[in-house]
C-alpha positions as CSV (number, residue, x, y, z in Angstrom):
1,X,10.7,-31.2,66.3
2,X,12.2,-34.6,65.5
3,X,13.9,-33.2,62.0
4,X,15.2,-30.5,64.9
5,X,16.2,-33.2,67.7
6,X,17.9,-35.0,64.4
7,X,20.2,-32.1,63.5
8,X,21.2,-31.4,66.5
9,X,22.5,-35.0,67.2
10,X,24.6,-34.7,63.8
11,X,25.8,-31.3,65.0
12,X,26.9,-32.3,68.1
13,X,28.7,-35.5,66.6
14,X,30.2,-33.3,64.0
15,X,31.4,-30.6,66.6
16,X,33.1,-33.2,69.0
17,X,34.9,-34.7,66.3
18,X,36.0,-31.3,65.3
19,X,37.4,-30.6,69.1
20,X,38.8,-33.3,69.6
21,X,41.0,-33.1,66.2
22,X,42.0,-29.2,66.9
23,X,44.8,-30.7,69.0
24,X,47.6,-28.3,68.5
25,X,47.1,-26.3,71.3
26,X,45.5,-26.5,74.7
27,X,41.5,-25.6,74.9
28,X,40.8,-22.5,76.6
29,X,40.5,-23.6,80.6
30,X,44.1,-25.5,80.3
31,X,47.4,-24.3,80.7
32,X,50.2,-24.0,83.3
33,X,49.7,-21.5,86.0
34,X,51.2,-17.9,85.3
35,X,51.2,-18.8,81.4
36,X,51.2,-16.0,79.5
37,X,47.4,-16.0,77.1
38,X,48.1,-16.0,74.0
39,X,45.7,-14.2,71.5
40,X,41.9,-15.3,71.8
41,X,41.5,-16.0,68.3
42,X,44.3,-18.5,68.2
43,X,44.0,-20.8,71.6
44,X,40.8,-19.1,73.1
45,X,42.8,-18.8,76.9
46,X,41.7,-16.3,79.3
47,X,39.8,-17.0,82.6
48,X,37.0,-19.2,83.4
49,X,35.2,-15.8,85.3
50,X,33.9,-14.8,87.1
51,X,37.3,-13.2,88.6
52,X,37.8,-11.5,85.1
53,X,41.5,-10.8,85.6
54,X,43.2,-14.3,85.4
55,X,45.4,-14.1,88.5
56,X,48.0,-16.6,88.3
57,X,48.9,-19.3,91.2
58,X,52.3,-18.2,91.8
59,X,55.3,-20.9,93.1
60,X,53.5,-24.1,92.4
61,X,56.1,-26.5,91.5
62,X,55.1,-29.8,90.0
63,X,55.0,-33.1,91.6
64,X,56.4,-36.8,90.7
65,X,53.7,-38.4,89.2
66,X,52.8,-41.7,90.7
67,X,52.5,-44.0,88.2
68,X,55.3,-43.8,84.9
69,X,52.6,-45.0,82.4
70,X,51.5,-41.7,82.8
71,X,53.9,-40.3,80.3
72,X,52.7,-42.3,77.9
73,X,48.9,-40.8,78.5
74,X,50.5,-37.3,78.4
75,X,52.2,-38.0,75.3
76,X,49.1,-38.4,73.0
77,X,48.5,-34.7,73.4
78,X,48.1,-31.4,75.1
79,X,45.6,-31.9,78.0
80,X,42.0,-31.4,77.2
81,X,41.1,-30.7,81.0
82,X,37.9,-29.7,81.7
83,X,35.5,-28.6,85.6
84,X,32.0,-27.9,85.5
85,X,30.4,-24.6,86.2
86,X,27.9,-25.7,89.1
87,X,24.8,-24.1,90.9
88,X,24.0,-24.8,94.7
89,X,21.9,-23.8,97.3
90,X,24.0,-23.0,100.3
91,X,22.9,-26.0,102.8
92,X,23.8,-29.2,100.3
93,X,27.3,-30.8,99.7
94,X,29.9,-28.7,97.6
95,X,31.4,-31.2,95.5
96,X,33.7,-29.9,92.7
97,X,33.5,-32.4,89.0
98,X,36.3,-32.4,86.6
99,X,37.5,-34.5,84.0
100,X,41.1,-34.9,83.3
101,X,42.2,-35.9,79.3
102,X,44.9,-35.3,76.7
103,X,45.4,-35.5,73.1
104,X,42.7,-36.0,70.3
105,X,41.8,-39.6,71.9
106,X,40.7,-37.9,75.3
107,X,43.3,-40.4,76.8
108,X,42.2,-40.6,80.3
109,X,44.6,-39.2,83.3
110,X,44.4,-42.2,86.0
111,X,45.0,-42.4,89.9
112,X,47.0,-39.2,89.5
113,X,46.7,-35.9,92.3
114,X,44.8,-33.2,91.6
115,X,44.8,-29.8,94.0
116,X,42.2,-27.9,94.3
117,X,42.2,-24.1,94.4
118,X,39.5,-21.3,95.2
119,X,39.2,-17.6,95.1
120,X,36.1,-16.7,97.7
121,X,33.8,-14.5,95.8
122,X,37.0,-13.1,93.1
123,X,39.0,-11.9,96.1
124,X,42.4,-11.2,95.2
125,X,44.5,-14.6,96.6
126,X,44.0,-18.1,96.0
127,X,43.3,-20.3,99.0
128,X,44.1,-24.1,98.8
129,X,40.8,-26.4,99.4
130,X,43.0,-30.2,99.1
131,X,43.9,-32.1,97.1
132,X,41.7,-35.1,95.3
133,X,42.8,-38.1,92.9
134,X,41.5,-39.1,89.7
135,X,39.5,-42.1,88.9
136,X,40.6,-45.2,87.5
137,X,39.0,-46.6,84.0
138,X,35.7,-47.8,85.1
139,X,35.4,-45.8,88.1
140,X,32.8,-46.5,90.3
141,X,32.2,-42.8,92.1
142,X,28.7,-42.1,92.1
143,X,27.5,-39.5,89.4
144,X,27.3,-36.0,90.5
145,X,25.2,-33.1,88.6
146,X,24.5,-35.5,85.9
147,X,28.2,-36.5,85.4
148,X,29.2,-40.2,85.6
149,X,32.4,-41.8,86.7
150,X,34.4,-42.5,83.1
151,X,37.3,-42.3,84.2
152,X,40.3,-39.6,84.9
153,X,37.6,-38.0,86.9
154,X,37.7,-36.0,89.8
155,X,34.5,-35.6,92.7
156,X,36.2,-33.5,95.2
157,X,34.2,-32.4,98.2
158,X,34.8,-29.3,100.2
159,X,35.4,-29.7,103.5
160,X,32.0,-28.4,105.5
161,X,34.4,-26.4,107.5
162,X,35.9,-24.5,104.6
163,X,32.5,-24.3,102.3
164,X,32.0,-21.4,99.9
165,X,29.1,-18.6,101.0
166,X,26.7,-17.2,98.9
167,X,28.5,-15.5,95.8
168,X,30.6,-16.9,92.9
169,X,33.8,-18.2,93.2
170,X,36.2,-19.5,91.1
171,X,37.7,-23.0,91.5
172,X,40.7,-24.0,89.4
173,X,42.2,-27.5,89.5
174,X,45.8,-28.0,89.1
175,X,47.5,-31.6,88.0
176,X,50.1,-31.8,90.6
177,X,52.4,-33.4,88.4
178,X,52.8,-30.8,85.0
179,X,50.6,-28.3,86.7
180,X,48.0,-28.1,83.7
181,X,44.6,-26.2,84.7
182,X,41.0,-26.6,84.6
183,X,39.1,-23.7,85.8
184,X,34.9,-23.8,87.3
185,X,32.5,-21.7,88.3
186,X,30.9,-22.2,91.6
187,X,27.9,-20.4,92.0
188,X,26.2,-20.6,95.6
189,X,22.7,-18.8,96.0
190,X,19.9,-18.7,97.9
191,X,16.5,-19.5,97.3
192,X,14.9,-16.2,95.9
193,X,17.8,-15.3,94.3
194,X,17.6,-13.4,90.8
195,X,18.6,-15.4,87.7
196,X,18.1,-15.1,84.2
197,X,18.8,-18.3,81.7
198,X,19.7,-18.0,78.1
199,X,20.4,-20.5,74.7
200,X,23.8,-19.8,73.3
201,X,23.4,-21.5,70.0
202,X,21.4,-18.9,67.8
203,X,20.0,-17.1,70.4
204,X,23.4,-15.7,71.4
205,X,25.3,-16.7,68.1
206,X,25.2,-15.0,64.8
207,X,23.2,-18.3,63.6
208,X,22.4,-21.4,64.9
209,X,25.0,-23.9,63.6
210,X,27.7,-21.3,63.1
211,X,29.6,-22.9,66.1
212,X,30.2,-25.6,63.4
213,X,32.2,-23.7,60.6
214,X,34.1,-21.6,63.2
215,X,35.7,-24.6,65.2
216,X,36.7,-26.2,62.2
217,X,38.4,-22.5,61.5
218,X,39.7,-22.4,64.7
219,X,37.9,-19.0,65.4
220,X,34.8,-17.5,67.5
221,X,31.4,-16.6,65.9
222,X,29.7,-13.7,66.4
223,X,27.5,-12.4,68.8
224,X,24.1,-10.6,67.5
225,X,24.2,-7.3,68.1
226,X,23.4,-5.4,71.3
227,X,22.8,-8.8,72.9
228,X,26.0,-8.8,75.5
229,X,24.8,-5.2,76.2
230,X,21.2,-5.8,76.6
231,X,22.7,-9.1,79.2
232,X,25.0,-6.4,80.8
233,X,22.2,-4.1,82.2
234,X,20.8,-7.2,83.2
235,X,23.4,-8.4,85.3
236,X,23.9,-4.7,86.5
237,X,20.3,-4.6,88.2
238,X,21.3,-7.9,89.8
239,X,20.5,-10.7,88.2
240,X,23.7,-13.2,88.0
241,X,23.5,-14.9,84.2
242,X,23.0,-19.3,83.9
243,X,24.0,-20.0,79.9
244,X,21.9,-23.0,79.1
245,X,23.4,-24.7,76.3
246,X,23.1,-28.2,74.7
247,X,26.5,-28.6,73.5
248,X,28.8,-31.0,74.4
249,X,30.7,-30.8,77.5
250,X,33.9,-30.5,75.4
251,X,33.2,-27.2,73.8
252,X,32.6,-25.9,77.6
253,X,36.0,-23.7,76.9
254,X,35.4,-22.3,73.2
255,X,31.5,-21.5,74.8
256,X,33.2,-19.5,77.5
257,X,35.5,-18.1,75.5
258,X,32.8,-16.8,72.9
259,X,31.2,-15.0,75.9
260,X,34.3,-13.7,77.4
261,X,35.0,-12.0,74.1
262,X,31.9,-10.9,72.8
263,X,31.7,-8.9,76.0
264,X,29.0,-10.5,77.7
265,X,28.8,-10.4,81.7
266,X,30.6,-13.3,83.6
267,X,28.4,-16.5,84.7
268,X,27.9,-20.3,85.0
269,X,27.8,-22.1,81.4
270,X,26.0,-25.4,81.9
271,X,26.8,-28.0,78.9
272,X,25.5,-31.5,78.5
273,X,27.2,-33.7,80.9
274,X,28.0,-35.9,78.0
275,X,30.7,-36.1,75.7
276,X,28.9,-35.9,72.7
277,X,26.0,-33.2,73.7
278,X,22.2,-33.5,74.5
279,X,21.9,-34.1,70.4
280,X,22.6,-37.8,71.3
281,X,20.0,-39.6,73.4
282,X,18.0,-36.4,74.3
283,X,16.7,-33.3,73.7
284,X,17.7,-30.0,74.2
285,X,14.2,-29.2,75.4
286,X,14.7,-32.4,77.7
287,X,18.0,-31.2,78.4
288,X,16.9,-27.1,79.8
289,X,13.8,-29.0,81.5
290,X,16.3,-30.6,83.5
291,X,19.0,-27.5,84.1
292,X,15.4,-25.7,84.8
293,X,14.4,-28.3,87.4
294,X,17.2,-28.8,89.1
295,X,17.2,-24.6,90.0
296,X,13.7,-25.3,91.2
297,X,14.6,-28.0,93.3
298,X,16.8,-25.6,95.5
299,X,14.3,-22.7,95.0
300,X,15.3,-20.9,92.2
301,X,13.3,-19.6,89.2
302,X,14.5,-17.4,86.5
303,X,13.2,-13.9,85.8
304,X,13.9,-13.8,82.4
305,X,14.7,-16.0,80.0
306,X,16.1,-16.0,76.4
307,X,16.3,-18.7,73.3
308,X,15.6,-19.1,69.3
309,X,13.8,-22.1,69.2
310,X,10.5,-24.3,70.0
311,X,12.7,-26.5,72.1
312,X,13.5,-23.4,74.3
313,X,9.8,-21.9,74.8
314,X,8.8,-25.8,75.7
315,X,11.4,-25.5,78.3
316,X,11.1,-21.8,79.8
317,X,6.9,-22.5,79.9
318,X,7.2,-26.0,81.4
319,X,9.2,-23.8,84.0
320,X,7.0,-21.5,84.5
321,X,8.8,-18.6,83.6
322,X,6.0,-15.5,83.0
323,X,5.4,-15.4,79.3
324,X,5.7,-11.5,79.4
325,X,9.6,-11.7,80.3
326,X,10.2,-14.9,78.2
327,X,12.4,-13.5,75.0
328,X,12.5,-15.4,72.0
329,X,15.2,-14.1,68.8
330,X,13.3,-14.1,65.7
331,X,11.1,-17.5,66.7
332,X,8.5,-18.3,64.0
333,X,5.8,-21.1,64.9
334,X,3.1,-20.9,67.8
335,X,4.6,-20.2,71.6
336,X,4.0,-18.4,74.6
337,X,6.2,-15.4,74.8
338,X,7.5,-12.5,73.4
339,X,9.1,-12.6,70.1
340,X,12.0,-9.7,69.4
341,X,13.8,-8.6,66.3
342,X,16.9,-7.2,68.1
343,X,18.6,-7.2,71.2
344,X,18.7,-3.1,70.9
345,X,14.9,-3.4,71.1
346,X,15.0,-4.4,74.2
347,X,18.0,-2.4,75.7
348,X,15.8,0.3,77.0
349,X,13.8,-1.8,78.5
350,X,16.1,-3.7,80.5
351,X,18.2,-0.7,81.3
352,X,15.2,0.6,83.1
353,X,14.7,-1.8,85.6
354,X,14.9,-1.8,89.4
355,X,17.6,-3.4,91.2
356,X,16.5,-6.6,91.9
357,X,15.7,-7.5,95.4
């Protein structure tokens, strides 16, 4: 486990480096509204989901920026935006975290607006929340959902007279001043409500550690087969996907865009909170304990659940996820659960299951 824990901090390490030198064009959650996508294989845009279709925020005109240092923050790079997918239960606060950066230094965007957009459950307009500022270097906001206050954050709070209902929504922050993006999934549920969690890294991937060649050549992996099929008659008895995955918070766009592709059904991709992954400083066991926990703590437990690796059956049993519906890729060792070969195994199996109540 340690020889594990160790490789995964020199992954991690190795992968931000790699993101953060691809600089020559945006990740893909950033670009102007009504941009054009280019081809996934050479930017990775497309929408965050769970709306699918990428509708663009039509006659936004950009803003002065307040301060005129800010040029010089813009000009060490294309923005490297990024908003975190979020869970909630529908009584507590709905706060909305992004972090605002550009160029291959992650320069910080300072005390500069940020408006905040929402489409209700995918509907087909976009309805205007507020507007919030970003933090100045050594902020002092409070940490929210694990994130701390570096700087060029944002915390923005729905009003409580304008918070989303149960569903998934999609929230997309616009810099006010050049109009670059970062899109989030909000995902509001109540207790009881079906889930399933799965691994990306070799569990969903064509190996574990792929993710590091492919970002260096500025492509996707693959997916194992049958696996975005076998997840799609899941989500179509009911059960809304939660991809758990250890990686750094700045490959949250390349992980979405991996799923996107690959075909596999629209839902909240929870990263590390930190810049440089769970590989540094803790586990990714440690890490899913605490995704798993915090679904507990506003009543929600996972049906099913999917990984590769002893770190992942640690996690799904200390859950308490039932052993018979924890699914483990080609695991070899001593766990709890059930080990499969390929997803097209267990295609027929899902596909025959009720809708979930």
């Amino acid at each position: 486990m340690a020889f594990r824990s160790a490789m995964n901090a020199c992954m991690y390490c190795a992968l931000c480096t790699l993101a953060l030198a691809r600089c020559a064009s945006p990740p893909p959650s950033v670009r102007a509204p009504g941009q054009a996508s280019p081809p996934p294989a050479q930017t990775f845009a497309g929408s965050a989901g769970p709306c699918g279709d990428d509708l663009p925020l039509a006659g936004l005109a950009p803003r002065a920026f307040r301060h005129r240092h800010t040029a010089l923050v813009r000009s060490a790079g294309p923005a490297r935006h990024r908003a975190r997918d979020r869970f909630l239960s529908p009584t507590e606060a709905q706060v909305v975290v992004g972090k605002f950066a550009y160029g291959t230094m992650d320069k910080d965007l300072h005390d500069e607006d940020v408006d905040v957009f929402v489409r209700r459950g995918c509907t087909t307009s976009w309805e205007k929340l507020g507007s919030a500022t970003t933090t100045s270097e050594g902020g002092h906001h409070p940490a929210v959902d694990g994130v701390e206050d570096r700087g060029g954050q944002v915390f923005f709070e729905i009003p409580p007279d304008r918070a989303l209902p149960v569903g998934q929504h999609l929230v997309r922050l616009v810099v006010a001043g050049d109009l670059t993006v970062a899109d989030a999934t909000l995902l509001v549920l109540a207790p009881g409500a079906p889930i399933f969690v799965s691994d990306v890294d070799g569990t969903l991937t064509s190996s574990e550690y792929v993710e590091v060649l492919k970002t260096l050549e500025g492509t996707l992996p693959e997916a194992h087969p049958g696996a975005a099929e076998a997840f799609t008659a899941l989500a179509s008895k009911g059960y809304r996907p939660i991809y758990l995955t250890a990686r750094p918070e700045l490959l949250l766009g390349r992980t979405r865009s991996f799923l996107q592709t690959r075909g596999f059904p629209p839902g909240l991709v929870r990263t590390s909170p930190r810049t440089f992954g769970a590989g540094v400083g803790i586990t990714a066991a440690e890490f899913k304990k605490s995704e798993l926990a915090a679904l507990a703590a506003i009543g929600l437990q996972p049906t099913f659940a999917f990984g590769n690796t002893p770190s992942d059956a640690e996690a799904y049993a200390h859950a308490g996820v039932e052993p018979a519906r924890r699914f483990f890729y080609r695991l070899e060792g001593t766990y709890t659960g059930r080990r499969f070969e390929s997803y097209r195994d267990l295609l027929p199996e899902l596909s025959a299951l009720a809708k979930a109540q």
